[in-house]
Backbone as a printed PyTorch tensor [residue, N CA C, xyz], in Angstrom:
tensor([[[  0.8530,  -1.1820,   0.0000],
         [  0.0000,   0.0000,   0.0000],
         [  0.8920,   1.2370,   0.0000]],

        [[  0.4760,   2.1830,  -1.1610],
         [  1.4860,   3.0250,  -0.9190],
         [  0.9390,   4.2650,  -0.0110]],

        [[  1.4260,   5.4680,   0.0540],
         [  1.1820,   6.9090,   1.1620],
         [ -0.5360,   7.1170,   1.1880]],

        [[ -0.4690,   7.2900,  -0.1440],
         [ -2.0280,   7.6900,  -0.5720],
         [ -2.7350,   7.2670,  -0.0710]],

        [[ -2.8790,   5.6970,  -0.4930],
         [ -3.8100,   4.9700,   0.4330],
         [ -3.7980,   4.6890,   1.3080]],

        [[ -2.5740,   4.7140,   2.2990],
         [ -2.7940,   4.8080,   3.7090],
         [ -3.4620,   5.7410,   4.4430]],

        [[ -3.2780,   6.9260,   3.6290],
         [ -3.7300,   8.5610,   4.1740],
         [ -5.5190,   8.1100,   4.1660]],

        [[ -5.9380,   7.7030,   3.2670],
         [ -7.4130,   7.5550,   2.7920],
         [ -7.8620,   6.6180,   3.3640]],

        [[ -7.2840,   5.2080,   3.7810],
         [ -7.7160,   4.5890,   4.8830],
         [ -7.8530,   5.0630,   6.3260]],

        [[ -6.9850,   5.9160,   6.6650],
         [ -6.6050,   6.3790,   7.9310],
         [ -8.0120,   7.2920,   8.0530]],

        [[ -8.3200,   8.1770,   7.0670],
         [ -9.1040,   9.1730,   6.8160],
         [-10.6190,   8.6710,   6.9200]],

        [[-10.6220,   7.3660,   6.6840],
         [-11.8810,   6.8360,   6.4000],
         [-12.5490,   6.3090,   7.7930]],

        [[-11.4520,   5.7440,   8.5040],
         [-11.8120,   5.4990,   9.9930],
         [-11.8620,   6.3450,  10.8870]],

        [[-11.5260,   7.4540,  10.8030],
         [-11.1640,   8.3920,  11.3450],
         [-13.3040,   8.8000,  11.5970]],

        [[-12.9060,   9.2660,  10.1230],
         [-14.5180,   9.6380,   9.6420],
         [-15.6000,   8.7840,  10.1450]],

        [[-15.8180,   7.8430,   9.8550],
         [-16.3840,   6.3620,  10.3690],
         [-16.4800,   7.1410,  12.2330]],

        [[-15.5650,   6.7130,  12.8560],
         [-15.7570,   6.7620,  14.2730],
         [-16.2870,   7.9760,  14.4580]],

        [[-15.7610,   9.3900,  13.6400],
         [-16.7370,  10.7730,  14.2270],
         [-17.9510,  10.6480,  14.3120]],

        [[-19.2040,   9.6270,  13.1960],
         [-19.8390,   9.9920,  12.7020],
         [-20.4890,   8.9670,  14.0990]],

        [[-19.9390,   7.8560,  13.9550],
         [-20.1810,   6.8290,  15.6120],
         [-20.4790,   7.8310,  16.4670]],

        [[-19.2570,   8.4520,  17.2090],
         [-19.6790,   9.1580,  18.2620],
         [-20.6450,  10.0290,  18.1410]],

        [[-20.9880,  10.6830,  17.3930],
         [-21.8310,  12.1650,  16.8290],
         [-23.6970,  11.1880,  17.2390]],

        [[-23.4460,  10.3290,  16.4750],
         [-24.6410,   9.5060,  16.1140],
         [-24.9850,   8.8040,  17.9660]],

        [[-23.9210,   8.0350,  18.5870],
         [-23.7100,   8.1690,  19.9650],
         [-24.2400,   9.1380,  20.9560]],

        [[-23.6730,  10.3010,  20.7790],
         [-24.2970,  10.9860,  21.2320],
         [-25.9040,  11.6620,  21.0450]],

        [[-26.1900,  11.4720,  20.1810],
         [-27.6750,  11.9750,  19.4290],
         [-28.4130,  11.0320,  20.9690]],

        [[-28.2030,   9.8090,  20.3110],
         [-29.1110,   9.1540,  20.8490],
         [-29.1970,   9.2170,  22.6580]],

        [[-28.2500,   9.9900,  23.5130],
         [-28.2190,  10.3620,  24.8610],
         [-28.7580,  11.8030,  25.0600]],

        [[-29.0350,  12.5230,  24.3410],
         [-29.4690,  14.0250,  24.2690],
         [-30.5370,  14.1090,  23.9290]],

        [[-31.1410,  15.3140,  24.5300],
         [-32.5280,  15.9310,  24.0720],
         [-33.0640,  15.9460,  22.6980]],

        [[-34.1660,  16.4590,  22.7400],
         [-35.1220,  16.1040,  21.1170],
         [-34.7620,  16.9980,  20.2530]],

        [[-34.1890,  18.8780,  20.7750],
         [-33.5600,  19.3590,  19.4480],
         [-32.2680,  19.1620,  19.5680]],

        [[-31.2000,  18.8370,  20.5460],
         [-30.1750,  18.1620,  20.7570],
         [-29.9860,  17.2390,  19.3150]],

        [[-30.7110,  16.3280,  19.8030],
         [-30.6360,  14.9430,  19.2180],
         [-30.9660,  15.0140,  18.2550]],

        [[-31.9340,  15.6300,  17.1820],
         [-32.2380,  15.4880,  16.1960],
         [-30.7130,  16.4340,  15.4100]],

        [[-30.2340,  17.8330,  15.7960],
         [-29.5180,  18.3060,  15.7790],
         [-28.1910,  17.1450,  15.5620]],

        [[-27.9030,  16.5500,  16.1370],
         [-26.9980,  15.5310,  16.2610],
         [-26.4020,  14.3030,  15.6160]],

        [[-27.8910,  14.3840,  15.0260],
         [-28.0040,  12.6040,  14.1190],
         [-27.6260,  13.7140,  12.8300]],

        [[-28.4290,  14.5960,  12.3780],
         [-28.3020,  15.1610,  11.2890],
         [-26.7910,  15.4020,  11.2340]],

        [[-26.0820,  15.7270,  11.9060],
         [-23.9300,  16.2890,  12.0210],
         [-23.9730,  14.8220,  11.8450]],

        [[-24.3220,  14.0110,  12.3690],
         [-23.8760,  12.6410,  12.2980],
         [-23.8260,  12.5780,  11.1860]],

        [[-24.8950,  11.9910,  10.5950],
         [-25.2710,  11.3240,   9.3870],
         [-24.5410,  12.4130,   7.9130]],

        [[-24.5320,  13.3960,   8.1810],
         [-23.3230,  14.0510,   7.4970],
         [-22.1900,  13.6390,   7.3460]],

        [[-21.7610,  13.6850,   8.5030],
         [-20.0420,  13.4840,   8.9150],
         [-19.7670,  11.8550,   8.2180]],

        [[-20.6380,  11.0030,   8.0080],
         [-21.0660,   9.4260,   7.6700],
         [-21.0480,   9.8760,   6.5360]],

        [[-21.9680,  10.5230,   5.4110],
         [-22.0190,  10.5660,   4.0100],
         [-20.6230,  11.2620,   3.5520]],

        [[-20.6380,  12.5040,   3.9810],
         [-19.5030,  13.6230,   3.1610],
         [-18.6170,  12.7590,   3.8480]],

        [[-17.9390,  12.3500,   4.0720],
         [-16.3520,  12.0090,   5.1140],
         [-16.4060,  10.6290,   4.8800]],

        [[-17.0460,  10.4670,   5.7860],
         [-16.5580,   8.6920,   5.4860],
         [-16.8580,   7.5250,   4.4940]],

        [[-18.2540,   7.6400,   4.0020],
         [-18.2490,   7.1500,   2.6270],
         [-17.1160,   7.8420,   1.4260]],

        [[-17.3830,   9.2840,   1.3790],
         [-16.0040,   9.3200,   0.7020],
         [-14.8660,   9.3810,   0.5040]],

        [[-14.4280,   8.9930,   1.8260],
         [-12.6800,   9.1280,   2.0720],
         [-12.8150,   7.3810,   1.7900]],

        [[-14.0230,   6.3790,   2.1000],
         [-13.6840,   4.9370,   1.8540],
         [-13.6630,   4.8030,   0.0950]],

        [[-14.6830,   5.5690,  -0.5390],
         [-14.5590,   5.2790,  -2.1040],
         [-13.4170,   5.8900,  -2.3920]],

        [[-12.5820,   7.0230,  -1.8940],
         [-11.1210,   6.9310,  -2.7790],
         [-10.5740,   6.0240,  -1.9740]],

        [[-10.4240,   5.7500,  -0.9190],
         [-10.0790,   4.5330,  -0.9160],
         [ -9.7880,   2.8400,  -1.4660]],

        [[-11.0670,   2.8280,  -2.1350],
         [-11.5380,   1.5190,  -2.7400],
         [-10.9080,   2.1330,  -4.2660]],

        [[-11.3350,   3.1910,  -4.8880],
         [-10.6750,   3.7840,  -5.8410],
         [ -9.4490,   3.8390,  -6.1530]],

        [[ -8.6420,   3.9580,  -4.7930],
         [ -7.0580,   3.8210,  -4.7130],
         [ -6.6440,   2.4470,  -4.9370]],

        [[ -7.2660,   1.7660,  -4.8510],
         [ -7.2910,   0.3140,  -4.4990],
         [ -7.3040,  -0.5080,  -6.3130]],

        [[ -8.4450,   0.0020,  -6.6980],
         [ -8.4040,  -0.0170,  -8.3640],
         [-10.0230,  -0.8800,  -8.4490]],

        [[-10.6770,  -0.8320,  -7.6580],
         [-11.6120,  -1.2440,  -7.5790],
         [-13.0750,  -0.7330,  -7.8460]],

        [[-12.6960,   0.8220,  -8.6760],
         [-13.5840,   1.5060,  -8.4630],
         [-12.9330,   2.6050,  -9.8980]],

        [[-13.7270,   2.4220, -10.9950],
         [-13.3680,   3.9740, -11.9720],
         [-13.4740,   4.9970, -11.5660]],

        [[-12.5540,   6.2080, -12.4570],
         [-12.5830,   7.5430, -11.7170],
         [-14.3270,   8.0060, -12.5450]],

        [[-14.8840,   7.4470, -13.6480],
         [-16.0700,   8.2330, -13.4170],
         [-17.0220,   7.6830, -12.7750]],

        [[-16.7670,   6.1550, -11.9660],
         [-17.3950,   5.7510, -10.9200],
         [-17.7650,   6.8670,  -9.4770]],

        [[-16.1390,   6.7800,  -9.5060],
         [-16.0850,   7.8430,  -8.3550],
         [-16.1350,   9.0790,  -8.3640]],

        [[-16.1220,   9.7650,  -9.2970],
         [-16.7000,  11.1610,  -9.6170],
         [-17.8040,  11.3540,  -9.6090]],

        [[-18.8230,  10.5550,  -9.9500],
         [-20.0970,  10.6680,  -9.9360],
         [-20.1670,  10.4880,  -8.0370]],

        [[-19.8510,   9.4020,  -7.5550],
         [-20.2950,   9.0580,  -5.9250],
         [-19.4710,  10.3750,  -5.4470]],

        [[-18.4680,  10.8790,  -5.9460],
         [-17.8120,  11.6730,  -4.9790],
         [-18.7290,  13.2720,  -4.8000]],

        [[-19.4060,  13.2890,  -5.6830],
         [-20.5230,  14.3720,  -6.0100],
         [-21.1960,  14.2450,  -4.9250]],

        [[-22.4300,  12.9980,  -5.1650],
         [-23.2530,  12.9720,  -4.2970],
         [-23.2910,  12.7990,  -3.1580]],

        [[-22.1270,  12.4760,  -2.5360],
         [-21.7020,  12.3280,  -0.8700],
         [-21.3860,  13.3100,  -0.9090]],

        [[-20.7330,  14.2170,  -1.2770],
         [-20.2570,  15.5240,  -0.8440],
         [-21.5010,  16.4180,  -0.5950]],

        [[-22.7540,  16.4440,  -1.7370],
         [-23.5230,  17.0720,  -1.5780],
         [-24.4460,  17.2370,  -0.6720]],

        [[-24.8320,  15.9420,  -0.2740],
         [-25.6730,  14.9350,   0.6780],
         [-25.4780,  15.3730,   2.3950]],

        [[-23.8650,  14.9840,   2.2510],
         [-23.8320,  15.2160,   3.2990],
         [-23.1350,  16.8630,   3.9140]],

        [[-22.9330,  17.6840,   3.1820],
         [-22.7550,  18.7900,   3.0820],
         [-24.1560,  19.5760,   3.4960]],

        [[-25.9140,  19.2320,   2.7640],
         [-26.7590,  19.7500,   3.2930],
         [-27.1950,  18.8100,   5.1690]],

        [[-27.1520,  17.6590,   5.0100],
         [-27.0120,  17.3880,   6.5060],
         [-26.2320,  18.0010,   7.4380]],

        [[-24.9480,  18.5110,   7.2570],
         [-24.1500,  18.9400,   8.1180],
         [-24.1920,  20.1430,   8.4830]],

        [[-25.3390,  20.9940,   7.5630],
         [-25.6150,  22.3150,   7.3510],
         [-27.0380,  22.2670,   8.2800]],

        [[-28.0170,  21.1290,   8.3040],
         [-28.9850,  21.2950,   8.5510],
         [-28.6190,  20.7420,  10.6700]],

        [[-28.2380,  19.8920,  10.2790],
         [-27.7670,  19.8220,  12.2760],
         [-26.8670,  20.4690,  12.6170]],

        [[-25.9170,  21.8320,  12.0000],
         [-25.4650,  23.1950,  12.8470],
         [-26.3500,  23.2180,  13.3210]],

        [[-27.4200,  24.0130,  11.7530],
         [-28.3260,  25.1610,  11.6690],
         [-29.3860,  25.0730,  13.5480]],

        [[-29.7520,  22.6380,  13.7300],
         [-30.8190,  23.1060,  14.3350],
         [-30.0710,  22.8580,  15.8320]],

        [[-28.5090,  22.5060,  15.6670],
         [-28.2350,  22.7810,  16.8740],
         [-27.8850,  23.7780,  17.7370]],

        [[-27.6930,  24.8710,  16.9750],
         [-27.3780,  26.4200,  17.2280],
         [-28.4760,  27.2360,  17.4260]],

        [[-30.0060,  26.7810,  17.0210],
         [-31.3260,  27.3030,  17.6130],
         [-31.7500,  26.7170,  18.5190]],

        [[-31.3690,  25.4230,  18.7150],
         [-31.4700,  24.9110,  20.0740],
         [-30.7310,  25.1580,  21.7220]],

        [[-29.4900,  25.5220,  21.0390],
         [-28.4530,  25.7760,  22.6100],
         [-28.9380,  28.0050,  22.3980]],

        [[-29.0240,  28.3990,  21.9140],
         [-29.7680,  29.5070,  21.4070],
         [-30.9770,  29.6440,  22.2970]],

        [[-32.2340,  29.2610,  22.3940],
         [-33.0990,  28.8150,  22.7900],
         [-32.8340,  28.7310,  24.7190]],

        [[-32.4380,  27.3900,  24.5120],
         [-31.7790,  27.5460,  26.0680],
         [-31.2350,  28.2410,  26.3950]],

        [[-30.3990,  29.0220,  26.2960],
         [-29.7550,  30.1580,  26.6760],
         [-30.6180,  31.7380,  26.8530]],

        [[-31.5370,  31.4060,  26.0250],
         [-32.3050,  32.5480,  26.2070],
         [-33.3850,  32.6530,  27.4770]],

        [[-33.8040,  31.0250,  27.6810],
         [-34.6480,  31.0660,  28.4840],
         [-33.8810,  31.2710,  29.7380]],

        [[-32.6060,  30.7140,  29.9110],
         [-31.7840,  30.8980,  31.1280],
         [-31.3740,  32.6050,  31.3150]],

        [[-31.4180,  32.8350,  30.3640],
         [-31.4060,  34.7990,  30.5500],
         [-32.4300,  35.2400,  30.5730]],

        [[-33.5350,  34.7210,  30.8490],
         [-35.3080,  35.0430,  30.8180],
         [-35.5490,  35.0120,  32.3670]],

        [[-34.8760,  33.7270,  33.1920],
         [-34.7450,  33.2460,  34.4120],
         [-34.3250,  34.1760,  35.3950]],

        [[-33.4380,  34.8140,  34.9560],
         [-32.1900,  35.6920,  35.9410],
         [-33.0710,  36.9220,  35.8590]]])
């Protein structure tokens, strides 16, 4: 195996376990928490780790580049609006709480 593909394996587990913990955590947290959570998850799973594993498998020779140009699109895209959409609802959620805790005082 040469650099490349070590880098892209390394990259792929890496990705893989964020998306574990992210997804991990969803499921111990509150309802906009959590929904907030799965969505970063399930991002961090499409954009990252499915596609750091297809250049991977790509590196590998197992996979054409307009195989993977086409998948490398749609994971990027995919999970680019997921990762956008569990900021978006985790930042109106800790937002939220915070307001009511300055509502309190």
């Amino acid at each position: 195996m040469d650099i490349d593909t070590t880098i892209n394996l390394i990259a792929a587990i890496l990705a893989f376990a964020t998306s574990f913990y992210l997804l991990a955590l969803a499921r111990k947290s509150l309802n906009g928490l959590r929904r907030g959570f799965m969505l970063t998850g399930l991002g961090v799973l499409i954009a990252l780790a499915i596609h750091s594993s297809a250049n991977f498998i790509r590196e590998m020779g197992y996979l054409s580049m307009q195989q993977y140009s086409i998948l490398e699109s749609v994971t990027i895209i995919t999970g680019s609006i997921l990762l956008l959409a569990g900021v978006y609802i985790l930042y109106h959620t800790i937002k939220q709480v915070a307001e009511r805790k300055s509502d309190k005082k």
